[in-house]
TIVO-2410 file (N, C-alpha, C; in nm, 3 decimals):
# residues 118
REC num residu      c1      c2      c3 atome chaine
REC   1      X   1.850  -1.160  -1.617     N      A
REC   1      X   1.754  -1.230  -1.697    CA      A
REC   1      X   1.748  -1.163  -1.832     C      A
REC   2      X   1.745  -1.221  -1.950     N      A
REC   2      X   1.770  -1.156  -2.057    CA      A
REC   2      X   1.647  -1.198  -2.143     C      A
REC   3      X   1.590  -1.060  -2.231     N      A
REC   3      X   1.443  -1.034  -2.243    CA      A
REC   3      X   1.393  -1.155  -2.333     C      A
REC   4      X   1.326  -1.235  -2.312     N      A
REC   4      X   1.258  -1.321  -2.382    CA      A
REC   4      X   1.177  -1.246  -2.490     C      A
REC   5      X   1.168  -1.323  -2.634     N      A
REC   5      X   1.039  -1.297  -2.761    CA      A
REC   5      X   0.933  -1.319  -2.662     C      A
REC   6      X   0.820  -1.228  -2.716     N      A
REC   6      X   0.693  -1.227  -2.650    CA      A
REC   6      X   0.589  -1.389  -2.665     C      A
REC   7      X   0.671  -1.451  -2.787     N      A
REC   7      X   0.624  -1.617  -2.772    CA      A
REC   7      X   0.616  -1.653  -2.673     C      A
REC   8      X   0.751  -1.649  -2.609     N      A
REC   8      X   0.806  -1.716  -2.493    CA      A
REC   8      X   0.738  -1.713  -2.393     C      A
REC   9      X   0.693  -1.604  -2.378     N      A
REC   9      X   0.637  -1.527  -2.204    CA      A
REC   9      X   0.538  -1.547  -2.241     C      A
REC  10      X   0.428  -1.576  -2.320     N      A
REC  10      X   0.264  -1.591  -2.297    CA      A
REC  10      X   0.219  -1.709  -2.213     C      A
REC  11      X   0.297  -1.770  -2.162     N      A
REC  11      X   0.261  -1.883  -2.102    CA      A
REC  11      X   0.263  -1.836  -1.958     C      A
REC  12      X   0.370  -1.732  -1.921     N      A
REC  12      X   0.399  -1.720  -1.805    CA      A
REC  12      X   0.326  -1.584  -1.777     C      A
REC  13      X   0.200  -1.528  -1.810     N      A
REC  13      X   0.133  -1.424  -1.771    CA      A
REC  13      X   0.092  -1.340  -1.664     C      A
REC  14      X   0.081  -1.487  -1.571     N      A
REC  14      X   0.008  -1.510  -1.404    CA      A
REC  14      X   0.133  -1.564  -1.296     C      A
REC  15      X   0.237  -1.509  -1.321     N      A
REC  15      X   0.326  -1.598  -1.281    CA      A
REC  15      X   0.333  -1.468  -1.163     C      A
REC  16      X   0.441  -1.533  -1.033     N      A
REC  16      X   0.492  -1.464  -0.968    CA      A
REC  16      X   0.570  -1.313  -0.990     C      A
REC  17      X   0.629  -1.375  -1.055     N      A
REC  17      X   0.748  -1.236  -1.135    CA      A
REC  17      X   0.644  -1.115  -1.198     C      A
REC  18      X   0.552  -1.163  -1.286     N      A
REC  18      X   0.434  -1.056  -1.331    CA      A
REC  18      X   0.329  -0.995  -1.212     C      A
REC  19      X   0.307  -1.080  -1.105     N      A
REC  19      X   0.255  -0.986  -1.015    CA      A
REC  19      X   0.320  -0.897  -0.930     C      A
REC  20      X   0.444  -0.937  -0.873     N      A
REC  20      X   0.559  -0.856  -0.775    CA      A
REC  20      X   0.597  -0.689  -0.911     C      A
REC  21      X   0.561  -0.718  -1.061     N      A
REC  21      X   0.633  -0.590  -1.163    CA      A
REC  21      X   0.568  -0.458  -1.085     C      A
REC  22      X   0.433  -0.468  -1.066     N      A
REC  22      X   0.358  -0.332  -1.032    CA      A
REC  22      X   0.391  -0.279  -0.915     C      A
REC  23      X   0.388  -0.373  -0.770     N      A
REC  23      X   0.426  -0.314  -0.668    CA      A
REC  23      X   0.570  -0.272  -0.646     C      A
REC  24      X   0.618  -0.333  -0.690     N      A
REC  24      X   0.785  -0.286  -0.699    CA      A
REC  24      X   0.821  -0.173  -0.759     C      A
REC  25      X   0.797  -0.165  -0.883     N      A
REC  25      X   0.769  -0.053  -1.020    CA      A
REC  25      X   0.715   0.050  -0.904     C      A
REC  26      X   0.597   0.113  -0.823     N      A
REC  26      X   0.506   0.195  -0.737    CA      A
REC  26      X   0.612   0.235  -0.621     C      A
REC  27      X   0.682   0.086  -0.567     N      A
REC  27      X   0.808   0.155  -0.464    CA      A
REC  27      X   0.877   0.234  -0.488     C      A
REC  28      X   0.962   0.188  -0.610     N      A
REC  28      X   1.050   0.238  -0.647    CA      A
REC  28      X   1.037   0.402  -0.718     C      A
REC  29      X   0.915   0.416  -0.754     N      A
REC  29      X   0.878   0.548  -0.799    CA      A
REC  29      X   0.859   0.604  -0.681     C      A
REC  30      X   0.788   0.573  -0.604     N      A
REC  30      X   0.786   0.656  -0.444    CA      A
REC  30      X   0.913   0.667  -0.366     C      A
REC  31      X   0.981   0.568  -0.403     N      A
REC  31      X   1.137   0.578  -0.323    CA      A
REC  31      X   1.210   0.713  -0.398     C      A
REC  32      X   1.222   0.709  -0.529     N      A
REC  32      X   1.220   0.840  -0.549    CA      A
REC  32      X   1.210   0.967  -0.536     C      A
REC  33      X   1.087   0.915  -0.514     N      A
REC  33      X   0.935   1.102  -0.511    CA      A
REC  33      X   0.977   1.142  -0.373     C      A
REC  34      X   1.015   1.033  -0.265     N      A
REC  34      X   1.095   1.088  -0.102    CA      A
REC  34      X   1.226   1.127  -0.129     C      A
REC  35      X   1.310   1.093  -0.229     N      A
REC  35      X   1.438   1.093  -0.200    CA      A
REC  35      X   1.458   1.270  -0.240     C      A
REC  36      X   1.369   1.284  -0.388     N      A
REC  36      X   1.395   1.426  -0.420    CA      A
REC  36      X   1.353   1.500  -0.357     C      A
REC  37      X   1.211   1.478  -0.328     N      A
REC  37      X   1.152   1.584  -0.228    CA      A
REC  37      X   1.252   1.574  -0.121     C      A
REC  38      X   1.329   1.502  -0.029     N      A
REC  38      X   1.426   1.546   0.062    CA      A
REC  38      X   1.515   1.647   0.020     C      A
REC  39      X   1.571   1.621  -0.117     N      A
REC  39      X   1.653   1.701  -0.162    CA      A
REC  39      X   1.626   1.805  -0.169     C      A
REC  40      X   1.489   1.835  -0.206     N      A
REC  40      X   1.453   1.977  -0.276    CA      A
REC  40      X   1.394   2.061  -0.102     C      A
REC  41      X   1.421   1.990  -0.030     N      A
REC  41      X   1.394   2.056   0.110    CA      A
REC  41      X   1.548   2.079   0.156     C      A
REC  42      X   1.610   2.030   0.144     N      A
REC  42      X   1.742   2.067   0.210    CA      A
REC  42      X   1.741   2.194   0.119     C      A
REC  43      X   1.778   2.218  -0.039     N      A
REC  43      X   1.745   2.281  -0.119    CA      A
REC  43      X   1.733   2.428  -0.077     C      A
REC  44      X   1.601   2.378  -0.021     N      A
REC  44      X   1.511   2.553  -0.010    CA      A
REC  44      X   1.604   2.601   0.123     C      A
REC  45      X   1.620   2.492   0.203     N      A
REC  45      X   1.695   2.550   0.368    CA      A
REC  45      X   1.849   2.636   0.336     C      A
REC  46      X   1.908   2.544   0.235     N      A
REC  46      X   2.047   2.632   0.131    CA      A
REC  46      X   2.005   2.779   0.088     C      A
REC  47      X   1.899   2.730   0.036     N      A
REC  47      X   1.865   2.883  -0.006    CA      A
REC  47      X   1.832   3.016   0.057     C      A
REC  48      X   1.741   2.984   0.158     N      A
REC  48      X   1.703   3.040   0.280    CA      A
REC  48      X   1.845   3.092   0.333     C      A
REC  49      X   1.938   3.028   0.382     N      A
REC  49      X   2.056   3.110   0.420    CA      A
REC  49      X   2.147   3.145   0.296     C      A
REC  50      X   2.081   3.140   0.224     N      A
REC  50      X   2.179   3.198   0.094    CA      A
REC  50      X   2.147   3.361   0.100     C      A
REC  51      X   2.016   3.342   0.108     N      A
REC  51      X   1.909   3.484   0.102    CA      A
REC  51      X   1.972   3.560   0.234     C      A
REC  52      X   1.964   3.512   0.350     N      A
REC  52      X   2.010   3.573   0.445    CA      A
REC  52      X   2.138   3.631   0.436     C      A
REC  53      X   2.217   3.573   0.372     N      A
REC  53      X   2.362   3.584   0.332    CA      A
REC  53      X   2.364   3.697   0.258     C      A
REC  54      X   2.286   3.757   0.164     N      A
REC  54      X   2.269   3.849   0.115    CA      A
REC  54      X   2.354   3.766  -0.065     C      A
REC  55      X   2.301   3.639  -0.053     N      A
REC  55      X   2.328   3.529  -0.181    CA      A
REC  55      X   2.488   3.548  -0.204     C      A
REC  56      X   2.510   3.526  -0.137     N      A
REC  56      X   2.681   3.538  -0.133    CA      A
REC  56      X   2.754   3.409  -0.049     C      A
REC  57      X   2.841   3.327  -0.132     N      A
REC  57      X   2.923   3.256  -0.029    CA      A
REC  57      X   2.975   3.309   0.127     C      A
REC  58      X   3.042   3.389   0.069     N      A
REC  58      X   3.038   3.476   0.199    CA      A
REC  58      X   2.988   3.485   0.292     C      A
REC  59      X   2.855   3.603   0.267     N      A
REC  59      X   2.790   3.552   0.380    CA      A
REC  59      X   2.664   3.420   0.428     C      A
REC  60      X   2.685   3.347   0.295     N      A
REC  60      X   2.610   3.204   0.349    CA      A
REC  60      X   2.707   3.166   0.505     C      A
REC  61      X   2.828   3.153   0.466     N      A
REC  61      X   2.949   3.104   0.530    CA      A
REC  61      X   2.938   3.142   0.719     C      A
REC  62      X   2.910   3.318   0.670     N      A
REC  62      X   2.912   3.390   0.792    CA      A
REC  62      X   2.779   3.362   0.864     C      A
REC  63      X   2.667   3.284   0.840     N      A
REC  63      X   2.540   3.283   0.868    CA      A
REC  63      X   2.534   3.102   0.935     C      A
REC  64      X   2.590   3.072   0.848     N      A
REC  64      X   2.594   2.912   0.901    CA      A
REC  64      X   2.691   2.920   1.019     C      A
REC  65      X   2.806   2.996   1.044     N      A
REC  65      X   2.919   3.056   1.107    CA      A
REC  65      X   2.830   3.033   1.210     C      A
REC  66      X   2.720   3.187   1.217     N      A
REC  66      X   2.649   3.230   1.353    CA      A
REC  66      X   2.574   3.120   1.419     C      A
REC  67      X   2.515   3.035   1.332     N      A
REC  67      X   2.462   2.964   1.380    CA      A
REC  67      X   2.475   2.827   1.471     C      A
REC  68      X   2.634   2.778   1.400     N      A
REC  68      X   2.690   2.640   1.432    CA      A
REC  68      X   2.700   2.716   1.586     C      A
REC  69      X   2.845   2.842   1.558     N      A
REC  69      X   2.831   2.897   1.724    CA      A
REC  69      X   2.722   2.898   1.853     C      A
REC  70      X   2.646   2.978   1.804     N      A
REC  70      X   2.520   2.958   1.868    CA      A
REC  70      X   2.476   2.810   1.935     C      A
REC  71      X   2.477   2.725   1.850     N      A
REC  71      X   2.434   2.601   1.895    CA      A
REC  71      X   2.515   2.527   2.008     C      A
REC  72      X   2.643   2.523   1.970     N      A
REC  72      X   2.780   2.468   2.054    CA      A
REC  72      X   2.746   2.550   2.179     C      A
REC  73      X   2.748   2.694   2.173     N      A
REC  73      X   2.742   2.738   2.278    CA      A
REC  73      X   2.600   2.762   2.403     C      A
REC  74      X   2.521   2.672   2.347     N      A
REC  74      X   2.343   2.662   2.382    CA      A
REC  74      X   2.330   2.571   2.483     C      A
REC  75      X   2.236   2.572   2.593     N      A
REC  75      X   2.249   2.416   2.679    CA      A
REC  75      X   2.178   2.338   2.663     C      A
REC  76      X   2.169   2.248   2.719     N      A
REC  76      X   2.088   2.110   2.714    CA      A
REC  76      X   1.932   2.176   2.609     C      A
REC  77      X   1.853   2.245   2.696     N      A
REC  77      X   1.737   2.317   2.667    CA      A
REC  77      X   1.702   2.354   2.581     C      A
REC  78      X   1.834   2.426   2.515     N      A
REC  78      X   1.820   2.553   2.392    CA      A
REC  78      X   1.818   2.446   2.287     C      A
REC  79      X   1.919   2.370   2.320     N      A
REC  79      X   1.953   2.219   2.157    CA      A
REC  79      X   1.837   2.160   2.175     C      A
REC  80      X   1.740   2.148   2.277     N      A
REC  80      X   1.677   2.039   2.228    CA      A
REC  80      X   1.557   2.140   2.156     C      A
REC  81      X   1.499   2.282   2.179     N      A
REC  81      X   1.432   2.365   2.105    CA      A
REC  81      X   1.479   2.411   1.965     C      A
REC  82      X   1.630   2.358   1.951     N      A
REC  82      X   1.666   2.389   1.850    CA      A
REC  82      X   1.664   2.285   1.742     C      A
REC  83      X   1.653   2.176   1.816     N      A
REC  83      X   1.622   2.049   1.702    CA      A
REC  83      X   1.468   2.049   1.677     C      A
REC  84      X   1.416   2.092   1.775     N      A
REC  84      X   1.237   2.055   1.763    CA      A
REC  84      X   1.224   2.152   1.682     C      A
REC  85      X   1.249   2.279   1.623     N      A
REC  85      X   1.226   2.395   1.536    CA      A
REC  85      X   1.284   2.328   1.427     C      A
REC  86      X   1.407   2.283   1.396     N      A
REC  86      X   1.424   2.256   1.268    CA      A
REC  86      X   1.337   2.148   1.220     C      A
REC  87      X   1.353   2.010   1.300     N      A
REC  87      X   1.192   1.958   1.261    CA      A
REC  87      X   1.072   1.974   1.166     C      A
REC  88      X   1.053   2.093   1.330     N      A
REC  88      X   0.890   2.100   1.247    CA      A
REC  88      X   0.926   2.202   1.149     C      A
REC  89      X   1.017   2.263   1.091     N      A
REC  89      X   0.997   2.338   0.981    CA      A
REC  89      X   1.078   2.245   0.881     C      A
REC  90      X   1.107   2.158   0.906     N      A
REC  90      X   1.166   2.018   0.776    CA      A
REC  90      X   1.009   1.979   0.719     C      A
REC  91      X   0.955   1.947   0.845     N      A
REC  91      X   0.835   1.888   0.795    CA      A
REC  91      X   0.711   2.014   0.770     C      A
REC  92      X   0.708   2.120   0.764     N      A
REC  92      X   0.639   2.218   0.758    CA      A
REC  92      X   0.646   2.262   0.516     C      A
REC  93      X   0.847   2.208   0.529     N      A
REC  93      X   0.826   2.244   0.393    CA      A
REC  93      X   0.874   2.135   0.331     C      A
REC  94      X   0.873   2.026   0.381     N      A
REC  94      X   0.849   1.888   0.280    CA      A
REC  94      X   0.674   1.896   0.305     C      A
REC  95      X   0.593   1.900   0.353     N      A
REC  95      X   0.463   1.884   0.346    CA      A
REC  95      X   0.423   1.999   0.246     C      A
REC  96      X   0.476   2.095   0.201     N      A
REC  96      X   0.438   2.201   0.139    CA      A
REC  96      X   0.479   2.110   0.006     C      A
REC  97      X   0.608   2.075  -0.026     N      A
REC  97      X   0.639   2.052  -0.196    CA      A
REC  97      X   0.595   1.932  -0.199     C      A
REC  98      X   0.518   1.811  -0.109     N      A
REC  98      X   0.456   1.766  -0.147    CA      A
REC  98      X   0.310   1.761  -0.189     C      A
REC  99      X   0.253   1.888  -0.173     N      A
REC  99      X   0.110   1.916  -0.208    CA      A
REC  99      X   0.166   2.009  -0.315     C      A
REC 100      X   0.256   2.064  -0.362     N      A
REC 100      X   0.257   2.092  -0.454    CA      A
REC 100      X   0.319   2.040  -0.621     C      A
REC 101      X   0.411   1.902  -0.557     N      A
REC 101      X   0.433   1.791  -0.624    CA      A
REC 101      X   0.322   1.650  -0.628     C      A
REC 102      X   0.197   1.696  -0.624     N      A
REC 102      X   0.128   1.578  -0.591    CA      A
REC 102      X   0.090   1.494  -0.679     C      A
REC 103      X   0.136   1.562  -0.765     N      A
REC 103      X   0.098   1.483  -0.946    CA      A
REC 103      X   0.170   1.375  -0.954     C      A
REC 104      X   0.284   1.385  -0.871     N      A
REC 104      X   0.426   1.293  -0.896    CA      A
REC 104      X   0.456   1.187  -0.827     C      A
REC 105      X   0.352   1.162  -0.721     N      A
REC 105      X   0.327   1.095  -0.613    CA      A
REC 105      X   0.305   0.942  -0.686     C      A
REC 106      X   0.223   0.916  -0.784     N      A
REC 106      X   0.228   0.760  -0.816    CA      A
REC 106      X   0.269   0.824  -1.029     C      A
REC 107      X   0.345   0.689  -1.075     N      A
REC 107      X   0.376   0.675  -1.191    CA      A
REC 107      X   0.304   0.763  -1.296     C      A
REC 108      X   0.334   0.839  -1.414     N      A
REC 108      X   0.241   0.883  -1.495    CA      A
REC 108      X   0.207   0.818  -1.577     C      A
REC 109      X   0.229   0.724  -1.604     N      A
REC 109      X   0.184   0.558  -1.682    CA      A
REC 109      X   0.157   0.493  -1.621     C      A
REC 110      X   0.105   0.495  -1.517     N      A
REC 110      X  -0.019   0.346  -1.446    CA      A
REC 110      X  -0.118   0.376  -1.496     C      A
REC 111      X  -0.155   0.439  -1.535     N      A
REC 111      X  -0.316   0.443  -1.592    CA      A
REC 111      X  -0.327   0.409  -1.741     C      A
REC 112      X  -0.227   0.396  -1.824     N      A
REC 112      X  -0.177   0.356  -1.962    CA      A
REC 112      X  -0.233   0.208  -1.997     C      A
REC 113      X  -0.234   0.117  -1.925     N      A
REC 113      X  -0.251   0.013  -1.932    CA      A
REC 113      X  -0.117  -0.043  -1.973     C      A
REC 114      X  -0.148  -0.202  -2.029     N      A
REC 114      X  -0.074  -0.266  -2.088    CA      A
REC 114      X  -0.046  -0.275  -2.260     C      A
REC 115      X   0.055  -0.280  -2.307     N      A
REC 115      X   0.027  -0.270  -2.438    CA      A
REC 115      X   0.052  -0.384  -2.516     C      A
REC 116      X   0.044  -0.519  -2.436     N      A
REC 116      X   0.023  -0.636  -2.470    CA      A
REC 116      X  -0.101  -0.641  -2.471     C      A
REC 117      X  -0.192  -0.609  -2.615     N      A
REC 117      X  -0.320  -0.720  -2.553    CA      A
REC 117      X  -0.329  -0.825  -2.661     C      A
REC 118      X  -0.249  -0.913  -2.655     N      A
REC 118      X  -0.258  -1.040  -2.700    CA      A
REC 118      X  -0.323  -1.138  -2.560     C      A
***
């Protein structure tokens, strides 16, 4: 759709297309605000065995090493304590950077208004 003069569109103010702009615009900023915050949680978990690693490829390598082992070699029991721990500490530090990203949670221009006021 290619941008109409503001002549054009005063007629169409109340239209469908102008009410669907805000909620969509709000998704799409929240589709976001999840996607990074996922990122920035995998992020910290990289880092976390980076640290362990003593911040070295190396021993990131040798740490993820111990661990994949570990798991393969774990039974029924151990994998399923081992998924329920990573879990709740996925959600232990996405719940953390989102109280500390909470500013970011809805648009920083919804409260701007419109700058049509014709």
């Amino acid at each position: 759709m290619a941008a109409q003069p503001l002549e054009a569109r005063k007629g169409t103010i109340g239209s469908a297309e102008d009410r669907l702009r805000l909620p969509l615009y709000i998704c799409l900023h929240l589709a976001g605000f999840v996607c990074s915050t996922m990122v920035l949680t995998w992020g910290l978990f990289v880092l976390f065995f980076m640290a362990l690693g003593g911040f070295s490829l190396d021993g990131l390598m040798h740490q993820i090493h111990n661990l994949s082992s570990r798991y393969v070699a774990a039974d029924r029991e151990r994998i399923q304590s081992f998924k329920q721990i990573v879990a709740v500490a996925h959600l232990l530090v996405a719940g953390g950077l989102i109280v500390l990203r909470r500013h970011r949670i809805l648009p920083a221009d919804l409260n701007k208004g419109s700058t049509d006021h014709g």
